[in-house]
Structure formats: C-alpha cells, structure tokens
C-alpha positions as YAML, in Angstrom:
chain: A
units: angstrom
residues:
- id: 1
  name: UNK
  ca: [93.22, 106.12, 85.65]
- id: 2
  name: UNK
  ca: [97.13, 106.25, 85.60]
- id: 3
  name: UNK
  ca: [98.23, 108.70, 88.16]
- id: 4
  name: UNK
  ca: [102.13, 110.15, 89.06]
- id: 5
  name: UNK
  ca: [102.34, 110.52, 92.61]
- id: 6
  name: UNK
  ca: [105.18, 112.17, 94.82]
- id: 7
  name: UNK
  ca: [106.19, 111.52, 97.83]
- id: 8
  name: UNK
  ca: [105.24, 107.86, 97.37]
- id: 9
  name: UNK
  ca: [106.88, 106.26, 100.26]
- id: 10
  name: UNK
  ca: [106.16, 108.54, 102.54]
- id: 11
  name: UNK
  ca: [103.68, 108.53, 105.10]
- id: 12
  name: UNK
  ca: [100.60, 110.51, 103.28]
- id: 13
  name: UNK
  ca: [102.01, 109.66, 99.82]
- id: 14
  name: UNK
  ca: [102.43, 106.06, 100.71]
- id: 15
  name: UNK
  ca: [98.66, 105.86, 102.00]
- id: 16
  name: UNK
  ca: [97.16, 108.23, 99.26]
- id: 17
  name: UNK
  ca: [99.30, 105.70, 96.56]
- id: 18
  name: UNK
  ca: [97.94, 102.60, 98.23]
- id: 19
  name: UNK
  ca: [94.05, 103.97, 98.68]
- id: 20
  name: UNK
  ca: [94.74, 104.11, 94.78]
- id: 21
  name: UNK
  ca: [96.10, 101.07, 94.34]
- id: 22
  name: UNK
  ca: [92.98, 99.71, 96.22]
- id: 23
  name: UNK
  ca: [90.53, 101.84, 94.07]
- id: 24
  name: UNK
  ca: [91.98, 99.73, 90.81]
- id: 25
  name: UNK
  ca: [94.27, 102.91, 89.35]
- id: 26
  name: UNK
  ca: [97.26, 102.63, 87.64]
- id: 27
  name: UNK
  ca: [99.78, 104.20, 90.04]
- id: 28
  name: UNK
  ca: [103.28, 105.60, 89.35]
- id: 29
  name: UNK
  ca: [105.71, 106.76, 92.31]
- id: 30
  name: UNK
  ca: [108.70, 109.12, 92.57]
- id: 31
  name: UNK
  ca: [111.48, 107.62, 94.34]
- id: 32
  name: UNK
  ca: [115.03, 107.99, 94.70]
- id: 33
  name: UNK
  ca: [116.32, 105.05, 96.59]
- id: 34
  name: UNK
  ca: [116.08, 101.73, 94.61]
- id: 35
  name: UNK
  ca: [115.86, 99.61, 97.63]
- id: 36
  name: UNK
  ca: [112.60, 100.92, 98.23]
- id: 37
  name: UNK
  ca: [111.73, 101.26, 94.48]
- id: 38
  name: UNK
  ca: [111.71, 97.29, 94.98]
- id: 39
  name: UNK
  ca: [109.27, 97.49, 97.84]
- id: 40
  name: UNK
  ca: [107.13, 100.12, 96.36]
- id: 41
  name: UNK
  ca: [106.68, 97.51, 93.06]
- id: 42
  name: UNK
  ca: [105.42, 94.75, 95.76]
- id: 43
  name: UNK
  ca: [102.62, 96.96, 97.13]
- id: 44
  name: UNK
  ca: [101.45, 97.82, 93.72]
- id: 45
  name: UNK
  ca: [103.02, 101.32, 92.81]
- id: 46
  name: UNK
  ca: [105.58, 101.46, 89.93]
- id: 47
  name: UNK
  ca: [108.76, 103.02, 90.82]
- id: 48
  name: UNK
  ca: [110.30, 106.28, 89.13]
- id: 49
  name: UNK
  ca: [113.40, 106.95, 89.97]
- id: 50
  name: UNK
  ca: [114.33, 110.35, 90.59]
- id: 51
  name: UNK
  ca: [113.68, 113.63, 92.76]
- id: 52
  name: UNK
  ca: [112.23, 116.78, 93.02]
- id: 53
  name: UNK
  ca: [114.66, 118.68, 90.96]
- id: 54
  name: UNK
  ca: [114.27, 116.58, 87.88]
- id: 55
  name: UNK
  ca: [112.03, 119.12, 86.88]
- id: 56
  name: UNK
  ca: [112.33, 117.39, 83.07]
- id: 57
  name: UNK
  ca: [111.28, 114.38, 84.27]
- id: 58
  name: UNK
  ca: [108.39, 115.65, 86.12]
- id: 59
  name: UNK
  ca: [107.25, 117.48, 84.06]
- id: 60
  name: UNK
  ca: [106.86, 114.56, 81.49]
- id: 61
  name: UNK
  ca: [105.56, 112.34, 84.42]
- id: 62
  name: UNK
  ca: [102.95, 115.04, 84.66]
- id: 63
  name: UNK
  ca: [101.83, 115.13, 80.99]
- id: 64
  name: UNK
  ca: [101.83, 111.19, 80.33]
- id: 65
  name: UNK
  ca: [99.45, 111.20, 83.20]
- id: 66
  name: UNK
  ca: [95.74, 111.23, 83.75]
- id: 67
  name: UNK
  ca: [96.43, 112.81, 87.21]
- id: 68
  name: UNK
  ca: [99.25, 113.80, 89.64]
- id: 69
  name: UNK
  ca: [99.32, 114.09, 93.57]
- id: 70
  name: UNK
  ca: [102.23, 116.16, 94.71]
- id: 71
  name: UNK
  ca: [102.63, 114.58, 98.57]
- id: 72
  name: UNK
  ca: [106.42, 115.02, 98.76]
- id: 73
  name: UNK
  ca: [107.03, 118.64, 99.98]
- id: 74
  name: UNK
  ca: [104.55, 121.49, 100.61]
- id: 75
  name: UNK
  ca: [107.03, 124.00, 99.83]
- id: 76
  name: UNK
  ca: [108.98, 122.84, 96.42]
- id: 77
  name: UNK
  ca: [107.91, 125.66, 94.02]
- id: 78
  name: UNK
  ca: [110.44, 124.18, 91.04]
- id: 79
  name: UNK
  ca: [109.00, 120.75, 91.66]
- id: 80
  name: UNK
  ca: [105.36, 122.04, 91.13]
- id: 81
  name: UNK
  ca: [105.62, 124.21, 88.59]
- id: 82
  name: UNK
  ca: [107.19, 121.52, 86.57]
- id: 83
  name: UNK
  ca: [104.35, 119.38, 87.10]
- id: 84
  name: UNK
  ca: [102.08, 122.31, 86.23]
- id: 85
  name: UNK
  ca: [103.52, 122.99, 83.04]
- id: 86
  name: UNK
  ca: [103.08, 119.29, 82.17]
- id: 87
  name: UNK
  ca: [99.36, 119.45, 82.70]
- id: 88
  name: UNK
  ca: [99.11, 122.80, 81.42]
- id: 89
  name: UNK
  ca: [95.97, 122.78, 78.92]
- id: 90
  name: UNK
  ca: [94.39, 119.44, 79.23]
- id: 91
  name: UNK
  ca: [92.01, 119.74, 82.04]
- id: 92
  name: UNK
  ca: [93.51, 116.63, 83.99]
- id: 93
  name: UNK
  ca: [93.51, 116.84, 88.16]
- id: 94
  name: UNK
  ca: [96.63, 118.09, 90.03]
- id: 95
  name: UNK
  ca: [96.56, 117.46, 93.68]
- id: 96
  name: UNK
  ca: [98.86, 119.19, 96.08]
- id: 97
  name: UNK
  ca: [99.67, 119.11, 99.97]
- id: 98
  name: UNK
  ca: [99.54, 121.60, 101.93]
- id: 99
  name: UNK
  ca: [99.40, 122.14, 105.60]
- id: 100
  name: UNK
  ca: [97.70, 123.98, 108.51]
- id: 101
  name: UNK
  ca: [101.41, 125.47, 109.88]
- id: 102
  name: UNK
  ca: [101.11, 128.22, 107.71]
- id: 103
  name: UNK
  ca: [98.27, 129.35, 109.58]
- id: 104
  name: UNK
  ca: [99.77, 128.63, 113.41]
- id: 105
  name: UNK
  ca: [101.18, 130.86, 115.81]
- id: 106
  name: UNK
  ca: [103.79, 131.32, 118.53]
- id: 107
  name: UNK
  ca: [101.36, 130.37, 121.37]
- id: 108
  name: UNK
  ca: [104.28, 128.14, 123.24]
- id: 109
  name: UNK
  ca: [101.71, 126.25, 124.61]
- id: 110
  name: UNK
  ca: [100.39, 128.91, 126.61]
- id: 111
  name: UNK
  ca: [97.04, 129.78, 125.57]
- id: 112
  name: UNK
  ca: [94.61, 128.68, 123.09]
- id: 113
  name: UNK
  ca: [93.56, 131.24, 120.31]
- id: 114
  name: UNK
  ca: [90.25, 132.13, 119.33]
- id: 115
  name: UNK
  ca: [91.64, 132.59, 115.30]
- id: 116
  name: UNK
  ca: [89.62, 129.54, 113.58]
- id: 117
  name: UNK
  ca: [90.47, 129.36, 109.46]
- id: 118
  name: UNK
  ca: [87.41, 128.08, 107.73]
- id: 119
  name: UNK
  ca: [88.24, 126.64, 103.89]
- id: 120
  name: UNK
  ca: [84.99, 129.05, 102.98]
- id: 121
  name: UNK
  ca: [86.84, 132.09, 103.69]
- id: 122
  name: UNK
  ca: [89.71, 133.49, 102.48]
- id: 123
  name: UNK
  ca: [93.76, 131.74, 104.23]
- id: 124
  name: UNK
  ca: [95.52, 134.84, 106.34]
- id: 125
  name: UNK
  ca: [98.99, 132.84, 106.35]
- id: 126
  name: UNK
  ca: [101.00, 133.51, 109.89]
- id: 127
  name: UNK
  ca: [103.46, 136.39, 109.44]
- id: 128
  name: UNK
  ca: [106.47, 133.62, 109.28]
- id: 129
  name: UNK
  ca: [108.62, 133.90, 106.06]
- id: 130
  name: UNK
  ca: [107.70, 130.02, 105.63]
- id: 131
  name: UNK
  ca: [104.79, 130.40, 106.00]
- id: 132
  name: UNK
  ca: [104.30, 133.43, 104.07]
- id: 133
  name: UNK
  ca: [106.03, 131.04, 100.72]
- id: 134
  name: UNK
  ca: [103.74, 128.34, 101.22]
- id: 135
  name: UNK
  ca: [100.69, 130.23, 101.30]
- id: 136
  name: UNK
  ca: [101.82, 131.88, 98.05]
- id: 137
  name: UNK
  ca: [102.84, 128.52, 96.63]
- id: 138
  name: UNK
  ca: [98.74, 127.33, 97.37]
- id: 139
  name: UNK
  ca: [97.95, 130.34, 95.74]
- id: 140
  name: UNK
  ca: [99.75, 129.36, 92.82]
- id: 141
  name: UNK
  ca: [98.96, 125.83, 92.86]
- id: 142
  name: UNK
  ca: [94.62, 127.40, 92.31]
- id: 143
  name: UNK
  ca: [95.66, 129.67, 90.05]
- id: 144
  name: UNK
  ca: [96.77, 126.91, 87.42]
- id: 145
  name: UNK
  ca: [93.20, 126.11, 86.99]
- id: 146
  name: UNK
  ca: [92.64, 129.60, 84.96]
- id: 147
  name: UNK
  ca: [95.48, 127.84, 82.85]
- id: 148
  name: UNK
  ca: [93.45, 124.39, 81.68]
- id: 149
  name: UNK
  ca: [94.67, 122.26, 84.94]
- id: 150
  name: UNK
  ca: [91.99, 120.72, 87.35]
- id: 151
  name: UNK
  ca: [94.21, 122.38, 90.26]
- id: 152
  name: UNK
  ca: [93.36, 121.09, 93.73]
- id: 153
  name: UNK
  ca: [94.99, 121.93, 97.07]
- id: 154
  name: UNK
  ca: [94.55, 119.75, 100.11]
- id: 155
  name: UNK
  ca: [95.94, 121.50, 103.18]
- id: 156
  name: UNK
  ca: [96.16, 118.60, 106.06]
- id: 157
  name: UNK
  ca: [96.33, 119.39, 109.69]
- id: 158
  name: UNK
  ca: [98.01, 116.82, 112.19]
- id: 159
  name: UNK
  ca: [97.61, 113.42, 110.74]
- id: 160
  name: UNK
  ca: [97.62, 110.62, 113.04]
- id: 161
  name: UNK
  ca: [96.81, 106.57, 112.80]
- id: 162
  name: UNK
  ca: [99.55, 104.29, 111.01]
- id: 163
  name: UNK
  ca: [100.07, 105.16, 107.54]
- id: 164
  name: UNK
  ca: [98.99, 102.61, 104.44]
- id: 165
  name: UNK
  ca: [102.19, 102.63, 103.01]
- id: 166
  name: UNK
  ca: [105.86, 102.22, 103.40]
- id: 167
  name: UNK
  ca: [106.41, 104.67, 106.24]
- id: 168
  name: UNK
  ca: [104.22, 104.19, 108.83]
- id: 169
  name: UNK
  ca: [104.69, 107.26, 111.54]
- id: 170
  name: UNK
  ca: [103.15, 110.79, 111.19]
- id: 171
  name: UNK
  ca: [105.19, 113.22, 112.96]
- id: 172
  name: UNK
  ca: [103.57, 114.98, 115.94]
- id: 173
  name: UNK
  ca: [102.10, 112.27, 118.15]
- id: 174
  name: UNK
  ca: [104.61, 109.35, 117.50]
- id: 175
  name: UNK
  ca: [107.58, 111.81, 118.25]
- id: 176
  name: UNK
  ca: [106.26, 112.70, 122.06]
- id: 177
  name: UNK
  ca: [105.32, 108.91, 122.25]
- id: 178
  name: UNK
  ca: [108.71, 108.59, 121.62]
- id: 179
  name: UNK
  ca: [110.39, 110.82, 123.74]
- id: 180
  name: UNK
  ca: [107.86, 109.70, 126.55]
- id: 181
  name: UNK
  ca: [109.34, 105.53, 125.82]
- id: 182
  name: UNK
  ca: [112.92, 106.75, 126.18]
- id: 183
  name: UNK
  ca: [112.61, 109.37, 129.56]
- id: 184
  name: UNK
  ca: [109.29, 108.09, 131.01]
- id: 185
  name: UNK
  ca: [107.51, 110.81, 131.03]
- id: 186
  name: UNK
  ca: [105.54, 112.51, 128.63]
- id: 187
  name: UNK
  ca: [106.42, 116.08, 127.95]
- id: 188
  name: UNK
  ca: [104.24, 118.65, 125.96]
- id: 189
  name: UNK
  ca: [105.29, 122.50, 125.67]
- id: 190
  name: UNK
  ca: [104.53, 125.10, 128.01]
- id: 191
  name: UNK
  ca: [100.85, 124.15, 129.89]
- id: 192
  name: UNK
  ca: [99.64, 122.37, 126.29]
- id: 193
  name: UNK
  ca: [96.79, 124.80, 125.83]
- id: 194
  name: UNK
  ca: [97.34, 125.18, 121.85]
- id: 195
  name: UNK
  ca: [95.08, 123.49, 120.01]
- id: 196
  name: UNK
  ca: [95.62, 121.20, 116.83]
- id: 197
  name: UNK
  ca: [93.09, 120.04, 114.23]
- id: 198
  name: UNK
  ca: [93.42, 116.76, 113.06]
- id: 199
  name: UNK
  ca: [92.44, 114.06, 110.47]
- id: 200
  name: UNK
  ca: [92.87, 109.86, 110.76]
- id: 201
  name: UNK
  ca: [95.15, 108.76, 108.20]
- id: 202
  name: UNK
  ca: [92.51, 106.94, 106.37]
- id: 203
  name: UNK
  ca: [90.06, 109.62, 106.55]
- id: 204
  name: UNK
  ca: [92.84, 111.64, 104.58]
- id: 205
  name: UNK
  ca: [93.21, 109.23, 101.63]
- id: 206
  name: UNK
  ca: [89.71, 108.71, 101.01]
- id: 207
  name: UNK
  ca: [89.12, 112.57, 100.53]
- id: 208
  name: UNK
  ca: [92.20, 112.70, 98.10]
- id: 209
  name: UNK
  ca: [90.66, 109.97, 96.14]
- id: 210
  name: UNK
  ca: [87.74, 111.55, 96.46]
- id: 211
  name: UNK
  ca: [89.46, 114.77, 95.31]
- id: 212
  name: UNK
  ca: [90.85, 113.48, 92.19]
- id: 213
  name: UNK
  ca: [87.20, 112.54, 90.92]
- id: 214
  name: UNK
  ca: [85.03, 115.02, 91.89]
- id: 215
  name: UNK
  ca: [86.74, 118.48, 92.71]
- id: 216
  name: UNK
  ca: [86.53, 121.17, 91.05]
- id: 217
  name: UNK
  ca: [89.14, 123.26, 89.33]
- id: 218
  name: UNK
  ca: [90.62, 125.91, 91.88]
- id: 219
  name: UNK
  ca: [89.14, 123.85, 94.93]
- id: 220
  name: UNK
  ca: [91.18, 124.33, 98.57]
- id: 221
  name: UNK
  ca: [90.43, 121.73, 101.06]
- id: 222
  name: UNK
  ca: [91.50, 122.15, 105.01]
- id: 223
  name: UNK
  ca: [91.31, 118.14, 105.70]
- id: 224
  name: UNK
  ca: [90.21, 118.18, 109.52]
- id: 225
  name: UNK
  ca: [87.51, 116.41, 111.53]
- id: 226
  name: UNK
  ca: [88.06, 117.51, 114.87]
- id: 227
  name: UNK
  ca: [90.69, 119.22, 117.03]
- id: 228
  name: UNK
  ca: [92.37, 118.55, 120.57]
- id: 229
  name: UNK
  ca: [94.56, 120.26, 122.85]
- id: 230
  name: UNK
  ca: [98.00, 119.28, 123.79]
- id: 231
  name: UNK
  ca: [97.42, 118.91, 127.17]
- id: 232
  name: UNK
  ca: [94.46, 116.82, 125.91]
- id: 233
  name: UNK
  ca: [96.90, 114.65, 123.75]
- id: 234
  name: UNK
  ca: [99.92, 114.64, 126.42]
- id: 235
  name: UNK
  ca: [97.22, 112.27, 129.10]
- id: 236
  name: UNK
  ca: [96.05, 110.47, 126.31]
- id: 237
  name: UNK
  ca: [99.33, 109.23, 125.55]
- id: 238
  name: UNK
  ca: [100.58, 108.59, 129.41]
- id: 239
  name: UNK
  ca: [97.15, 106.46, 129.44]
- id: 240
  name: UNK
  ca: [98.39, 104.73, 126.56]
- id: 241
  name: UNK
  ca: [101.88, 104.07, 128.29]
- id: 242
  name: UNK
  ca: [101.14, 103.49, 131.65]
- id: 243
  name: UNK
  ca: [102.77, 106.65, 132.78]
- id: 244
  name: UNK
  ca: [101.81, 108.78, 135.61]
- id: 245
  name: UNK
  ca: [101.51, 112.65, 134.47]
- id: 246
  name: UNK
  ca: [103.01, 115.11, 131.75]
- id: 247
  name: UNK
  ca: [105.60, 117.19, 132.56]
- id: 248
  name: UNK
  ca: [105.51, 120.93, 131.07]
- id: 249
  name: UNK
  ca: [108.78, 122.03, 129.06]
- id: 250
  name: UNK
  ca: [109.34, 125.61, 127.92]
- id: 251
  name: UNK
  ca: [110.70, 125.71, 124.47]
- id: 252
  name: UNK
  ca: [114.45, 126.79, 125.43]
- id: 253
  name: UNK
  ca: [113.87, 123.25, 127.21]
- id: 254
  name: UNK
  ca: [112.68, 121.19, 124.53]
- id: 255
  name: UNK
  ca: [114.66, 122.87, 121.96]
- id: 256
  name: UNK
  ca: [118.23, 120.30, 122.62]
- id: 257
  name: UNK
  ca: [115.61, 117.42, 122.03]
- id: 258
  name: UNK
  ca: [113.85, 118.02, 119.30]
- id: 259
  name: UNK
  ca: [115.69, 120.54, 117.53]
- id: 260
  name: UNK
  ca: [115.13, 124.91, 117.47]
- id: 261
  name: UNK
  ca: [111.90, 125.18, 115.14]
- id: 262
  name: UNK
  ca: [109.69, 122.11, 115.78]
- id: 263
  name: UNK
  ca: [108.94, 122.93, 119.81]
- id: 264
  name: UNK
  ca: [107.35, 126.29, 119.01]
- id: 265
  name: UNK
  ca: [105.79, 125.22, 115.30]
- id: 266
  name: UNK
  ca: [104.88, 121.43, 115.72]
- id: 267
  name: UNK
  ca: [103.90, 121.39, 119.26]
- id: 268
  name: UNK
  ca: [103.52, 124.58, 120.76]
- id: 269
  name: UNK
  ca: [101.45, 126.25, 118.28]
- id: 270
  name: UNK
  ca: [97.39, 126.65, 117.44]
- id: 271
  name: UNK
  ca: [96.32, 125.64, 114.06]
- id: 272
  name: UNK
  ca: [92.83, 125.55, 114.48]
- id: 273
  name: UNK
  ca: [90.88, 124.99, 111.01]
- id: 274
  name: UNK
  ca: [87.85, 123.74, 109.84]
- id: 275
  name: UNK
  ca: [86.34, 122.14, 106.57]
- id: 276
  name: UNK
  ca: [82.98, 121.93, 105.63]
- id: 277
  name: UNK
  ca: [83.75, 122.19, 101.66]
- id: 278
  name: UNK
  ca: [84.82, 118.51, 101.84]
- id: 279
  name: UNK
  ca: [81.76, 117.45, 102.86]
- id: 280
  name: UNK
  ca: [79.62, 119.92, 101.17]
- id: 281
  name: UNK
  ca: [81.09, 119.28, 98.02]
- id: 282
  name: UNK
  ca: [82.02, 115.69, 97.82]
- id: 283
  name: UNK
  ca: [80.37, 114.14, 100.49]
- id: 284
  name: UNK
  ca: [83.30, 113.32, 102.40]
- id: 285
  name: UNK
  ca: [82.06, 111.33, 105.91]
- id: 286
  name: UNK
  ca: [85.18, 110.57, 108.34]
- id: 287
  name: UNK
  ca: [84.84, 107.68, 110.32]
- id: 288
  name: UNK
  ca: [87.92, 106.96, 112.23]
- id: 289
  name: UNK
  ca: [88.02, 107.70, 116.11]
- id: 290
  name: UNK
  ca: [89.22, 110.83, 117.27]
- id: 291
  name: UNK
  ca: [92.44, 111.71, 118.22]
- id: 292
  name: UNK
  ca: [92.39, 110.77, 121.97]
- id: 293
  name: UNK
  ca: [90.58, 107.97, 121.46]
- id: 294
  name: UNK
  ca: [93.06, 106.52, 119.11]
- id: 295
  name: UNK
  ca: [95.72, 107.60, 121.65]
- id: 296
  name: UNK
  ca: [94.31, 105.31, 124.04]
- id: 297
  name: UNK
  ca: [93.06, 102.53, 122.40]
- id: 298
  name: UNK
  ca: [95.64, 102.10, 119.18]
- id: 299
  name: UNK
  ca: [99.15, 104.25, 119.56]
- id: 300
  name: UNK
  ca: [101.72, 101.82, 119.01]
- id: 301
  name: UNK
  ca: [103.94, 101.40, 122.31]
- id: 302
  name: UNK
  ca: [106.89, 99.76, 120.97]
...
C-alpha cells in the first residue's frame, strides 16, 4: 500500500510512518525542512516537501494515494479538507489525530473528576473555544465517510515511551522530567489529583496500522490503555531521578515556566477516556508497561 502521511517527523507521525515502513508499505512524508527530508529518506519514508497550507499539493498527495494519516495538527481544518477532497469518492482510508484535551477540564490539579468519555458513546467536547473547533473538526473528519472516504479518527490521550521516528519526546512526561533535571525537584500542579489516560508509543502505532486495514468507515477511536494520576506520575519520575519528593505549584506559579495555557490544559487537567472499540473491533491487545512503570524502569535521565 502507498500511503501520504503528515506530520512525518514528528513524534506520532514519525512512529506511525516507521510501524509502516516495518509492515512493508510504501510510505510518503510531508516535510518542510530538507535537512530532515534527507534523514526521513534513510529511515525509509520518501520526503515531500511542503506544509499544511499547500492545500494543492495535498490534496493531490491524497488522491495518488492508497491511504493518508493526517498526524501533523489536530486542529488544521484547510489541511484536512484538502486531503478529504482528494479521497473524496474512492473508498480509500483517511486517518486523523485527534486528542483527549478536548474533553479535559480546569481541575488545576485539585481534584479528580468522575466524567469518564467512553468511544461507545457520544464526545461532549469541554466548553473551551479549542476545544469546541476540534471536536467539530472530528465531526467532520466521520462525516466524509457518507462522501465515499474510509474516514477514521484516532483521538490519543498522553503518549509516552520514545518515539520510532525522528523526534523522539512526547510532551507531558519528558517536559516535567525536564524541568525536574534542571531545578531538582519535580513539580506537578496543584496536589496532582487530575487524572490522564494514556497509551505506549508503540501500542499507538500498531492500532493505526491496524486502523488503516480493518476500520470501518466513520470509526472514532479514544487510543488509551490505562490512566494515572499526576501525583502518581510526579513519584514515579523522582524514583526515576533519584530525587526526594514533588513539590506542588499553583498554575500562576508554573505559568513563567512553561508558558500561560499548558499548566492548566497539559498538566493540570482530567482527561479520563476509555476504548473498548479498539479492541472490540480490531482486536487491538497493548502490551507495553504502564505509565509508572515505564517511569521507573525506562524514562530517559539525560
């Protein structure tokens, strides 16, 4: 199969592009830096060069295809519908990323919520404007299957484990490892009683290859197979590093650090999900350690 992937040397696309690569496919990546055009050509992948708002050329990516994977940007509506329109008619798969955000809070770290989104029932997006566009985007994205596309959406939680690819680093864990190198302690927001589902990288690209075979048309995936707390995470990771305790930061605190919107979405939030669909309907069977477990045994410390 020849697929057009985006978001190809990035951390999911990069590890959904080499799973393929593995799996014998004929794999084609957006790109728009040709230094790493040369390194995506060495693992495999053959480099287009271009971005998101080449909506020409992805839209012809799309239709010389027998399948795309849209893992650049959850929230590019021009970039999708592009792609769409490309595949419009000929029954080919369409895979696109979501993520669990749209369904988190404004917890701070403060309590854990009893609001659990099961893939079976119907996505009430959080009541931020972000949120609100990339729920309707998903909605979009399923609807292109009344329109001749095989439309899939894949809505990942926090990813963790090094990536396959080019970029190696999720987001979540590796930036509080980070921050926990550099001050010695490891901080988490308010008392790190949100809760996070979460998925192993490699868990992750074997259900989007699984995905692009076997789905069906109009098919929405949360991609989770367990969920910890921050607090849970936060003495996982001072295990890792030899530190003593986590400290607690408010948002206002955390906010110079790691900028005004991550604290309160990316850390201090619930996004509690499950997915049963994956497994129900194409035996997907995770087998990578949880979460903490990773923390402990696997984070890299340097």
């Amino acid at each position: 199969m020849q697929i057009f992937i985006t978001g190809a040397t990035g951390y999911i696309g990069g590890s959904v592009a080499e799973r393929l690569v593995r799996g014998g496919h004929s794999v084609r990546g957006l790109v728009r830096d040709t230094t790493k055009a040369s390194a995506l050509r060495l693992r495999g992948v053959e480099p287009v060069l271009g971005s998101l708002d080449d909506t020409g050329l992805l839209r012809d990516e799309a239709a010389r295809s027998d399948a795309v994977v849209n893992a650049a940007n959850s929230d590019h509506r021009e970039s999708v519908e592009a792609m769409l329109t490309g595949l419009a008619g000929s029954g080919k798969p369409f895979l696109h990323t979501s993520g669990t955000g749209k369904v988190g809070d404004d917890a701070c770290g403060e309590f854990l919520s009893d609001r659990v989104f099961n893939d079976d029932l119907a996505v009430d997006p959080g009541p931020h404007p972000f949120a609100q566009a990339r729920h309707a985007l998903d909605m979009r994205v399923l609807q292109a299957a009344a329109s001749g596309v095989r439309s899939v959406v894949l809505c990942n939680p926090l990813i963790y484990g090094v990536g396959l690819g080019l970029h190696a680093e999720s987001i979540q864990v590796p930036m509080l490892a980070k921050q926990a190198l550099e001050s010695g302690v490891v901080r988490v927001i308010g008392h790190g009683l949100n809760h996070w589902s979460n998925v192993h990288v490699d868990d992750m690209a074997n259900l989007y290859s699984l995905a692009l075979s076997s789905a069906p048309a109009g098919a929405f995936y949360f991609v989770e197979n367990g969920e910890a707390s921050f607090a849970e995470i936060g003495a996982a990771i001072a295990l890792r590093l030899g530190l003593n305790s986590v400290q607690f930061w408010s948002v206002e605190d955390a906010t110079p650090h790691w900028g005004e919107r991550f604290p309160r979405s990316g850390l201090g939030s619930n996004s509690r999900v499950r997915g049963p669909r994956a497994r129900r309907e194409l035996g997907w069977a995770p087998r990578s350690p949880s979460l903490t477990e990773w923390i402990k045994t696997e984070l890299p410390t340097a």
